[in-house]
Kinemage of the C-alpha trace (Angstrom):
@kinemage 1
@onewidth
@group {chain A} dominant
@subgroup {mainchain}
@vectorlist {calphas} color= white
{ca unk a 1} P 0.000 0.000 0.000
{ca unk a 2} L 1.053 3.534 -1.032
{ca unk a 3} L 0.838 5.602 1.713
{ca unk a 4} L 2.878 8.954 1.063
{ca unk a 5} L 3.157 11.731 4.091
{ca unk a 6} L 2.741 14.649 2.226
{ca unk a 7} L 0.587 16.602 -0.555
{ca unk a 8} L 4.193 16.457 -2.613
{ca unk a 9} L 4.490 13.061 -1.992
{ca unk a 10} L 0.857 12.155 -3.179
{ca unk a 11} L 1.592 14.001 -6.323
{ca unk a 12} L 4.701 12.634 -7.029
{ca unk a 13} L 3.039 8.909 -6.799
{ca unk a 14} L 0.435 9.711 -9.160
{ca unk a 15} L 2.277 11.847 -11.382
{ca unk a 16} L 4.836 8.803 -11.885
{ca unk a 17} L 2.211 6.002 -11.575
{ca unk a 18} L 1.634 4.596 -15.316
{ca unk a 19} L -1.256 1.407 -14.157
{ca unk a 20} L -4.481 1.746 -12.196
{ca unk a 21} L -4.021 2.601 -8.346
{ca unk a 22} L -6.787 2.003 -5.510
{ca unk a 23} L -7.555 5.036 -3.766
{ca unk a 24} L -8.688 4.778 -0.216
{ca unk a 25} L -9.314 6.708 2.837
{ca unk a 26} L -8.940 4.471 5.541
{ca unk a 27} L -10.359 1.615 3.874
{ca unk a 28} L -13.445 1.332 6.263
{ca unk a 29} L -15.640 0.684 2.640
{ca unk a 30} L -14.391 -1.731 1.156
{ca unk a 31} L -13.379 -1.145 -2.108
{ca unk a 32} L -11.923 -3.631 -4.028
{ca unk a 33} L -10.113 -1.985 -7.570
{ca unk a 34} L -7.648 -3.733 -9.463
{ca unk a 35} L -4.580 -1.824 -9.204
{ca unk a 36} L -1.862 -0.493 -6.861
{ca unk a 37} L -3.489 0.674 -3.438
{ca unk a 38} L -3.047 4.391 -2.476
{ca unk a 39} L -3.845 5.238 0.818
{ca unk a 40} L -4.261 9.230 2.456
{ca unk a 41} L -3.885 7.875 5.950
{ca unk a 42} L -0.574 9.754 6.053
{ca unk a 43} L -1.958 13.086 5.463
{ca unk a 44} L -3.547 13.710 9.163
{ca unk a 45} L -3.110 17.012 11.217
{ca unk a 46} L -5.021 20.130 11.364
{ca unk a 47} L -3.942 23.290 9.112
{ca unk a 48} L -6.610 25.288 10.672
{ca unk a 49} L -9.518 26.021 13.163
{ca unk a 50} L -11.687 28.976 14.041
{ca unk a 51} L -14.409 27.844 16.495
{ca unk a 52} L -15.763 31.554 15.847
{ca unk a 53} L -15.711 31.437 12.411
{ca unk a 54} L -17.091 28.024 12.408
{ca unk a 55} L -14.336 27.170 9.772
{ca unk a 56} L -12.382 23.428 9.933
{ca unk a 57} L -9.668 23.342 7.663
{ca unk a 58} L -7.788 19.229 8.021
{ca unk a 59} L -5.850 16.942 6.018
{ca unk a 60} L -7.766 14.328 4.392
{ca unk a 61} L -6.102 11.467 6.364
{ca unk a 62} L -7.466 12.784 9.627
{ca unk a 63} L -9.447 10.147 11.140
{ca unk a 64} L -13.029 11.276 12.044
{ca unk a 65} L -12.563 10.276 15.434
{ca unk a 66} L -9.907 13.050 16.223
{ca unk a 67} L -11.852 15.676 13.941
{ca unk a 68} L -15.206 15.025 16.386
{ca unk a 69} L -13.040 14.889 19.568
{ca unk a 70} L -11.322 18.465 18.460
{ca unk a 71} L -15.056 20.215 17.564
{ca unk a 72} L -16.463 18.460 20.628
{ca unk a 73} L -13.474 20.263 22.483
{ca unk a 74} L -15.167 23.705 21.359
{ca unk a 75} L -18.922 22.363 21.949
{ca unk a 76} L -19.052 22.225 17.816
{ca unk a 77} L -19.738 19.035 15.268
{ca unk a 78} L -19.825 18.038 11.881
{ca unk a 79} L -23.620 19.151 10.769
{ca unk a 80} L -23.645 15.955 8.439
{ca unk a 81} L -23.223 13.058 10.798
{ca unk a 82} L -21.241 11.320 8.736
{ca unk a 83} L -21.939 6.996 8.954
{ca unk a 84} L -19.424 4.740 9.922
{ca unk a 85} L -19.399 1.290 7.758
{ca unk a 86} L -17.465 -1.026 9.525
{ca unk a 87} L -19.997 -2.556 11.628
{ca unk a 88} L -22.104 -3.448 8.415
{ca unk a 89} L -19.037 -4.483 6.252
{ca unk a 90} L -17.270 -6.192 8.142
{ca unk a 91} L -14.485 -4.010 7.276
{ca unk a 92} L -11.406 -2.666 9.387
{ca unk a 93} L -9.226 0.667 9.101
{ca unk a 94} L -10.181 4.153 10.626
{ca unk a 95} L -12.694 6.778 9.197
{ca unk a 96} L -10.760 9.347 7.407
{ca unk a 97} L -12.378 12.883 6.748
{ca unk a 98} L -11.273 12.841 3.291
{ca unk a 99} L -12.597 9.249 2.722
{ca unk a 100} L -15.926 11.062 3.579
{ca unk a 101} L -15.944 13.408 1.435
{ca unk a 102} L -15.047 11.666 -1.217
{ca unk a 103} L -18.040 9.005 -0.995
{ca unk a 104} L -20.252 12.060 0.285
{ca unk a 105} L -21.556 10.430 3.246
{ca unk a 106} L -24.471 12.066 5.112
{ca unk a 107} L -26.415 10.221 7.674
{ca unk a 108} L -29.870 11.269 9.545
{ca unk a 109} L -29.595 15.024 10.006
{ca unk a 110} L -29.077 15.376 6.300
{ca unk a 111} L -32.907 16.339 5.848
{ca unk a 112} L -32.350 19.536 8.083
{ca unk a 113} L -29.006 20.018 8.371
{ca unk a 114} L -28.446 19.295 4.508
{ca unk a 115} L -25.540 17.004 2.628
{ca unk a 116} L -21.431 16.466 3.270
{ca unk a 117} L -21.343 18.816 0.290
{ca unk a 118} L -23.475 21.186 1.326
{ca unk a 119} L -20.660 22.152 4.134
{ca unk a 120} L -17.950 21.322 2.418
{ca unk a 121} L -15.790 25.056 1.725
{ca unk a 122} L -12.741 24.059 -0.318
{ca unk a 123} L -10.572 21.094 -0.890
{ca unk a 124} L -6.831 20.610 -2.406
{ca unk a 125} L -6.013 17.087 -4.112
{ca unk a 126} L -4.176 15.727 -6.853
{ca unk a 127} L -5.611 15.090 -10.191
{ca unk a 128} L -4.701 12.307 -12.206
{ca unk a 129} L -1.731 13.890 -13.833
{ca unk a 130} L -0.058 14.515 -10.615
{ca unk a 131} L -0.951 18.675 -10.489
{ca unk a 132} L -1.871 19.921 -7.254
{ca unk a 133} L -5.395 21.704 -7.326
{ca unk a 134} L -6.838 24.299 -5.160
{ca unk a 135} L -10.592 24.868 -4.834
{ca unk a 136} L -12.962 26.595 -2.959
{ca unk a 137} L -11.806 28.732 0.089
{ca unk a 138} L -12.271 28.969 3.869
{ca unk a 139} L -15.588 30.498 4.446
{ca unk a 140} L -19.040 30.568 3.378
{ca unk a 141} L -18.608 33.738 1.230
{ca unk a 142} L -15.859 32.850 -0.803
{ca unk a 143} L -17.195 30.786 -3.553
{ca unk a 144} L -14.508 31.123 -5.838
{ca unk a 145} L -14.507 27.944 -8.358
{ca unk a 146} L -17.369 26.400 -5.785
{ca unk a 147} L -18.993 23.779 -8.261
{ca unk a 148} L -15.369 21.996 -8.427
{ca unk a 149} L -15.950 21.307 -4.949
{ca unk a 150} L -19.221 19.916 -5.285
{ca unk a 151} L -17.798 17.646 -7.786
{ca unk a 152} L -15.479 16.432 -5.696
{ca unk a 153} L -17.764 15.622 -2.871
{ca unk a 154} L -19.098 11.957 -4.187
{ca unk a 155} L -16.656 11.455 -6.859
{ca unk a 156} L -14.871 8.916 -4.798
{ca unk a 157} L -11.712 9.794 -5.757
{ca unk a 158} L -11.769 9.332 -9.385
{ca unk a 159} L -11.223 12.810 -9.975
{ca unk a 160} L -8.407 13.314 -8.132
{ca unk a 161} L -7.160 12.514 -4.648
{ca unk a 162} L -7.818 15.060 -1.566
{ca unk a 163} L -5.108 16.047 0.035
{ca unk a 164} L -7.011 18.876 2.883
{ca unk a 165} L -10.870 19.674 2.847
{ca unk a 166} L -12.016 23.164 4.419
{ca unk a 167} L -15.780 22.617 6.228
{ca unk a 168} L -18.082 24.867 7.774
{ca unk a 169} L -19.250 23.236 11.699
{ca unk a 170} L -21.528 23.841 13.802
{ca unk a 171} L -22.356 24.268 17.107
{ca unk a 172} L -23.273 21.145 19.290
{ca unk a 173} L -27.708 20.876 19.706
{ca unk a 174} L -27.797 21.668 23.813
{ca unk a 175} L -30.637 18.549 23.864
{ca unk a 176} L -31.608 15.793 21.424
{ca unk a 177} L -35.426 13.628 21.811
{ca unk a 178} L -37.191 11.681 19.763
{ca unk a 179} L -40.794 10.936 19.338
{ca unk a 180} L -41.134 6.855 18.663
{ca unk a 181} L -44.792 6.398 16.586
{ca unk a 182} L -45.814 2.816 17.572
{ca unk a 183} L -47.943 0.739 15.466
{ca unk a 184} L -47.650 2.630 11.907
{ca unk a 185} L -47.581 0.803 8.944
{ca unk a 186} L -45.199 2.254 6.615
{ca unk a 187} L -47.589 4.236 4.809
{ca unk a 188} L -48.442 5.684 7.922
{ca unk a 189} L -45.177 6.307 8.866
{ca unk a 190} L -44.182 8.158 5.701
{ca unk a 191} L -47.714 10.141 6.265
{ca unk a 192} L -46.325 10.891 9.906
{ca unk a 193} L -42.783 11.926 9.202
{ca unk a 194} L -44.015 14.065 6.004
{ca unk a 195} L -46.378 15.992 8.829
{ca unk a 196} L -43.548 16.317 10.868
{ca unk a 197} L -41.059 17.626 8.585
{ca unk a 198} L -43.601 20.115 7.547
{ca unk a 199} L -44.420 21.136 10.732
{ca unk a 200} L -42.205 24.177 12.470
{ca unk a 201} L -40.848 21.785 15.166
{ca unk a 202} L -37.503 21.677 12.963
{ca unk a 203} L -37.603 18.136 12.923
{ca unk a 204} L -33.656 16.748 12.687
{ca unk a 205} L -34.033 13.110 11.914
{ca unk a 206} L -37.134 10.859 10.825
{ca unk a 207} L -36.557 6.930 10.026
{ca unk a 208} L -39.365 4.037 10.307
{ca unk a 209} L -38.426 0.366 11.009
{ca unk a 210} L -40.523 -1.376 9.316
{ca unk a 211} L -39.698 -5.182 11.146
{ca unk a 212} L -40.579 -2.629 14.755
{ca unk a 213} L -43.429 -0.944 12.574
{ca unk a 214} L -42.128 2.076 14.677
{ca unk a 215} L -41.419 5.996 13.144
{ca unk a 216} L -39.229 8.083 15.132
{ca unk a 217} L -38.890 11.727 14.803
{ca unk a 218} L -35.913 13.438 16.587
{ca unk a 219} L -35.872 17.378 17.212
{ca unk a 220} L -32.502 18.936 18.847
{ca unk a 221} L -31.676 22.412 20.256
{ca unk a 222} L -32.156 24.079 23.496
{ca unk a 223} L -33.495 21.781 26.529
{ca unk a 224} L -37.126 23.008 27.291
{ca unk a 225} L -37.213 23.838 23.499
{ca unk a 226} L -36.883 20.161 22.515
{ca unk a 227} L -39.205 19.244 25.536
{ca unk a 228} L -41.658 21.195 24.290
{ca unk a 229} L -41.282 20.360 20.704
{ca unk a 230} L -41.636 16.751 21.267
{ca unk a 231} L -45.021 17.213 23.171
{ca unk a 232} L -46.366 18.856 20.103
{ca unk a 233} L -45.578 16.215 18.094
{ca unk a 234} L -46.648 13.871 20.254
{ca unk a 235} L -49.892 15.627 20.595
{ca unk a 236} L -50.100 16.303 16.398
{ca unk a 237} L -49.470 12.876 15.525
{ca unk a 238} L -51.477 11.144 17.346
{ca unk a 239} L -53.877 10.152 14.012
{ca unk a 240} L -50.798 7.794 12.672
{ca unk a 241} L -50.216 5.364 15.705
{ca unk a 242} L -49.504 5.417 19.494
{ca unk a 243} L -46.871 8.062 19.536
{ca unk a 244} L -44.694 8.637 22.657
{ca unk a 245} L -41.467 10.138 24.089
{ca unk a 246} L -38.553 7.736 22.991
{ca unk a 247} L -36.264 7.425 26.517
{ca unk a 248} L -32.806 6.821 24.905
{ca unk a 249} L -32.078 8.791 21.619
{ca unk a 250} L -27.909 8.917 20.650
{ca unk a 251} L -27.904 5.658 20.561
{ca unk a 252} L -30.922 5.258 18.510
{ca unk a 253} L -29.850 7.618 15.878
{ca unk a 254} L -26.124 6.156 15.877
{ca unk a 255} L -28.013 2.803 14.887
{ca unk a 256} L -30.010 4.672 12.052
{ca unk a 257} L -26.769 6.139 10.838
{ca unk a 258} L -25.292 2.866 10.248
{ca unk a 259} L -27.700 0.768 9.517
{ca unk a 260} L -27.527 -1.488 12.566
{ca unk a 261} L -30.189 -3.195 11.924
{ca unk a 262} L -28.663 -5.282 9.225
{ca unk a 263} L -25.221 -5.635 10.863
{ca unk a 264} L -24.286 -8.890 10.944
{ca unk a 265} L -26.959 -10.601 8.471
{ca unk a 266} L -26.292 -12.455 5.582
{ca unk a 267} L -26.717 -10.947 2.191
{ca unk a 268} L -26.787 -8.062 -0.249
{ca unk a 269} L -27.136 -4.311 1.088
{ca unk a 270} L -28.943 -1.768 -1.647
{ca unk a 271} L -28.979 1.887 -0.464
{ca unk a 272} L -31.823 3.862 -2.880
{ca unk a 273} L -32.666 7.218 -2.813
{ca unk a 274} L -36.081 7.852 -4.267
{ca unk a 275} L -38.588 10.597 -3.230
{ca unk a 276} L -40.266 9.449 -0.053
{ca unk a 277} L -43.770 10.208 -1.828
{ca unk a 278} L -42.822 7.152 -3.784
{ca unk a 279} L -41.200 4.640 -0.646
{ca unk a 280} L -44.884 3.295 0.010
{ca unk a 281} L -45.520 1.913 -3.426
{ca unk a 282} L -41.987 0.302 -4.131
{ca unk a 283} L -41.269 -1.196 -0.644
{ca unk a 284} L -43.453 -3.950 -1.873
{ca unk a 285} L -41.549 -4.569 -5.297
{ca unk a 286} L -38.305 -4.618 -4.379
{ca unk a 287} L -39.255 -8.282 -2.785
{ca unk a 288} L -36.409 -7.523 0.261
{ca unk a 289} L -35.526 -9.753 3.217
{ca unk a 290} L -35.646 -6.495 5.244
{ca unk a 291} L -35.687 -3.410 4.693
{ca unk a 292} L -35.147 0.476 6.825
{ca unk a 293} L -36.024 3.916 5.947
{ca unk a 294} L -34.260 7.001 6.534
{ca unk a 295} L -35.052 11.042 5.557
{ca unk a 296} L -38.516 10.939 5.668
{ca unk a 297} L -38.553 7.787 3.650
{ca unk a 298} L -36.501 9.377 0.675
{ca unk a 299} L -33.204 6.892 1.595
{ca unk a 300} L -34.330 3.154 1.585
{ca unk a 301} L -32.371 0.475 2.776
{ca unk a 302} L -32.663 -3.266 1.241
{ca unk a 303} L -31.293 -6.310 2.450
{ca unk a 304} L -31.351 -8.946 -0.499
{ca unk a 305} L -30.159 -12.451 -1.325
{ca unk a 306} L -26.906 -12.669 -2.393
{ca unk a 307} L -26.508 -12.116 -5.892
{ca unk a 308} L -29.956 -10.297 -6.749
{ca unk a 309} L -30.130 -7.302 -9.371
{ca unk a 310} L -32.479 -5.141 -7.581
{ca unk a 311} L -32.518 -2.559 -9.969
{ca unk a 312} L -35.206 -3.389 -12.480
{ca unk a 313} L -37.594 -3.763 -9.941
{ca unk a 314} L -37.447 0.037 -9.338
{ca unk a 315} L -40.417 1.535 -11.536
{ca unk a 316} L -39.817 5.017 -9.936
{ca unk a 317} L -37.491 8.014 -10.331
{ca unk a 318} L -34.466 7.394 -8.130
{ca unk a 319} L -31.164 5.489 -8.251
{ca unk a 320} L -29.613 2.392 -6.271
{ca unk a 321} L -26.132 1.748 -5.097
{ca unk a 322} L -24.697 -1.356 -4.284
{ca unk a 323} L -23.242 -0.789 -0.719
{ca unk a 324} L -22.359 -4.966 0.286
{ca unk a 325} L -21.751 -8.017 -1.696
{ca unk a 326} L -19.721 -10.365 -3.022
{ca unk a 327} L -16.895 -9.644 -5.185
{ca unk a 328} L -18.807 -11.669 -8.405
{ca unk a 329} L -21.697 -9.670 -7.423
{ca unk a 330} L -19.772 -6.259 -7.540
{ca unk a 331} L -18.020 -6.842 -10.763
{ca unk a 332} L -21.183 -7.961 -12.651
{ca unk a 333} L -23.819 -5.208 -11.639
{ca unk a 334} L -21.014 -2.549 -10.606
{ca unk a 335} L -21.658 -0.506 -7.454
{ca unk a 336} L -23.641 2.293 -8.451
{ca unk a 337} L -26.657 3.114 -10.959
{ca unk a 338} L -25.702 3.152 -14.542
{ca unk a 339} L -26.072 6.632 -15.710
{ca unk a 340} L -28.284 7.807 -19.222
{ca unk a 341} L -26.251 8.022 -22.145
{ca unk a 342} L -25.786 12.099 -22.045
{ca unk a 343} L -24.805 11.854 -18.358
{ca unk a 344} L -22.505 9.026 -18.325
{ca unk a 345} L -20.317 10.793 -21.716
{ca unk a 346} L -20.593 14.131 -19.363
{ca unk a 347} L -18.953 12.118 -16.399
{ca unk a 348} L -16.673 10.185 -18.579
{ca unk a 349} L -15.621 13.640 -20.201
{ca unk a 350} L -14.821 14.888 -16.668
{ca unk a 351} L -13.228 11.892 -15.573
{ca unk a 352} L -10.529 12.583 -19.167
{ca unk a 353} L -9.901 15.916 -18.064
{ca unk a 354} L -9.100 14.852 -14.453
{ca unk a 355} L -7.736 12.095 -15.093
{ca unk a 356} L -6.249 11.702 -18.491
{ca unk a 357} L -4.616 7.816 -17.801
{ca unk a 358} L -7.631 6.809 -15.934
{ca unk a 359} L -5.848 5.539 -13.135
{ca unk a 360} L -8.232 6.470 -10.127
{ca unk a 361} L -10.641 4.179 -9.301
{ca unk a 362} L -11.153 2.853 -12.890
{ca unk a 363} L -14.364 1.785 -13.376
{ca unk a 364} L -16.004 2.586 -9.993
{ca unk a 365} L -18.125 5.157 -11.795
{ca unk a 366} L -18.381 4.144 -15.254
């Protein structure tokens, strides 16, 4: 494994590298690309942060872990709450903040809070030809070249390699509770946590497990605010099931995140994002073992036999990714949704001018 200690060092590897190379974080999900591994684990430390400007400025190699302890230091977080995947992989290694940025991971709070890209300010990497880029800036207001850092945020490295990532944080919620609705079917449930999510009780999270046929709606913020919010709710919702005050709720949402429910099972994971208008109708075609639902019921979770294309069975606007399987499985249906024919020669075009030897991830993404 490549694993160079510096931005100069990272660009001298790709810059001399003439076959594919494997680009990982901390390897926490489990990609498997033919080619040389290249690893940003070496790049850790902190170039800059401004609890008062609310402005996070790290190497990409920087395990979460550290980044959280540092904000939590200052009574700040990462907005997105980002999931960890080794407990449903299987996998080993150490969330890195780049490696999260570069799969755009977003977990719960996403609905309110919005995406990993959404906060992400700037980022320096190296492109495929070994040329160190700079993108973005430090704060909110300087948007200089800002769509290059969207496109960066989910391109799982196949655009270039990040090197540092500037974010915008926020402050820690003083109180976090959750309203569990008992006894919802899951068109109920996506009834309930639409309501909610339209309601002004700033809802911050809003899953349904279908196998507990149990909704719960989280609102965070200032003690007697969230008290009073989750009354409301309880009082508002009361036409969808047996709502009531959930007693525990970090742990709860840390499950939702990642996807507990499935950890350790046997099988295929799907992750779809559809809008959750459409959840109640598909459920029942996808024909899954088990399934979750996250962001209102926009972000569906499928557990499938090994092996299974779930993808045709989705008759509504959306897209599927495969998050687990096999390695047969993985190189026959690919990981993500094939693209139509004028996006995928758009990305491919990018991916050329990015990477002109196609050496990064080649073939993750088309």
């Amino acid at each position: 494994m490549l694993t160079p200690q510096s931005e100069a060092e990272l660009a001298e590897i790709i810059a001399g590298a003439s076959g594919p190379l494997c680009i990982q974080g901390g390897g926490t999900r489990g990609l498997a690309i033919d080619g040389e591994g290249l690893s940003t684990r070496g790049l850790t430390g902190v170039e800059l942060y401004e609890p008062g400007a609310l402005t996070l400025v790290v190497r990409a190699g920087t395990p979460v872990a550290e980044v959280e302890a540092l904000l939590a230091a200052e009574n700040q977080r990462l907005a997105f709450e980002p999931m960890d995947h080794r407990g449903l992989l299987g996998t080993g290694g150490e969330p890195t903040i780049g490696g999260v940025i570069a799969a755009g991971v977003s977990g719960p709070r996403r609905i309110q809070a919005g995406s990993a890209r959404d906060h992400l300010l700037g980022v320096r990497f190296a492109d495929g030809a070994g040329q160190i880029v700079k993108n973005g800036g430090r704060v909110m207001k300087n948007v200089t070249g800002y769509d290059l850092v969207k496109l960066m945020c989910g391109a799982h490295g196949t655009l270039g390699v990040l090197s540092e990532v500037s974010l915008k944080v926020l402050p820690v919620a003083e109180a976090s509770a959750t309203v569990a609705i008992e006894g919802a079917d899951l068109g109920a449930a996506v009834a309930a946590m639409s309501a909610a999510l339209g309601s002004p009780y700033d809802v911050t999270g809003a899953a349904y497990d279908p196998e507990k046929q149990t909704a719960f709606i989280r609102v965070e913020g200032f003690a007697d605010s969230a008290a009073y919010r989750c009354r409301r709710l309880v009082s508002e919702l009361a036409g969808f099931g047996s709502p009531r005050i959930e007693d525990e709720s970090a742990a709860l949402w840390r499950g939702i995140r990642d996807a507990a429910a499935f950890q350790g099972r046997a099988g295929d994971i799907w992750r779809i994002s559809v809008k959750p208008s459409d959840a109640v109708a598909l459920a029942p075609r996808l024909q899954a073992e088990a399934l979750q639902f996250d962001w209102g019921g926009g972000l569906i979770w499928a557990l499938l036999p090994a092996g299974t294309d779930l993808r045709p069975r989705i008759n509504v606007p959306g897209h599927a990714a495969l998050v687990r399987a096999g390695a047969g499985t993985r190189a026959r249906l690919g990981v993500f949704q094939p693209q139509p024919g004028p996006l995928a020669a758009l990305s491919a075009g990018l991916r050329r001018q990015f990477d002109p030897k196609g050496i990064l991830n080649p073939g993750l993404m088309g």
